[in-house]
N, C-alpha and C positions, 0 to 999 in steps of 0.2 A: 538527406538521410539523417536519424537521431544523432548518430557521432558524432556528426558535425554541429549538432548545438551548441553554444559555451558553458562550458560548464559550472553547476550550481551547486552551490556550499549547503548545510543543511543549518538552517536557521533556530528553528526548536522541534522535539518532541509534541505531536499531537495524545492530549490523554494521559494516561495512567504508566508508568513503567512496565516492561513484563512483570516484573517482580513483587510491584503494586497490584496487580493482575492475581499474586497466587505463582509464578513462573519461579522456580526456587531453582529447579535442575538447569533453567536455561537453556532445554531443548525444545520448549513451546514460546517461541519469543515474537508471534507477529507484530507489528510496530508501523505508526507512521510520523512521517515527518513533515513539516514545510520545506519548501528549499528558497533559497535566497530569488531565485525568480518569477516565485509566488505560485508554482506547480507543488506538487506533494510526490511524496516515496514510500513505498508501503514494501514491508516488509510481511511474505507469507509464503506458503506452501503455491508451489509451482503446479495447476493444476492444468493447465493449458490442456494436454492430451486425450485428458476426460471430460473438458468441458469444451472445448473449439468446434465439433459437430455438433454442440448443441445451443449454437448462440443462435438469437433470432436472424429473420433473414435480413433485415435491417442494420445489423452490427456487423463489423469486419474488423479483422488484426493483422497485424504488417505483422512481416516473417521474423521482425525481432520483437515485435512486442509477445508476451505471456499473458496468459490469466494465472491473475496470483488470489489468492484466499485466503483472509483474515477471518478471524472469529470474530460474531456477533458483539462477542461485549471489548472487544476491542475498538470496534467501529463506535461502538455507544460511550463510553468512558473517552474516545476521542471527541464528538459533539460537542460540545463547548467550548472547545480550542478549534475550531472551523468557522472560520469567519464567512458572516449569512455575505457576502460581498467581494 
């Protein structure tokens, strides 16, 4: 079960800040991160409910995983801190 992974520190910021973003209120703050075990953490709107009956039928989520949703130019302003490897 995921719990039971060890758990992973967050290494650095993938991209731009929110704040570098344009995020002043700090209530638009999707984000991602590296983790010290070479996986990443993203930080977004929890959208599972609306999206889980629409994933192909080839895709599947364990009951604790979500679909989370970041903005386009978050994913994009992160690109070049993702290593091609």
């Amino acid at each position: 079960m995921y719990s039971e992974l060890p758990a992973a520190r967050i290494v650095r910021r993938l991209g731009d800040s929110p704040r570098q973003r344009g995020s002043l209120s700090g209530e638009t703050c999707p984000d991602l991160f590296e983790l010290s075990d070479g996986s990443f953490a993203v930080i977004g709107t929890d959208r599972t409910d609306e999206l889980d009956a629409m994933l192909p039928a080839d895709a599947a989520r364990a009951d604790y995983e979500r679909i989370v949703v970041i903005t386009r130019d978050t994913l994009l302003r992160a690109k070049r801190d993702i290593p091609d490897a």
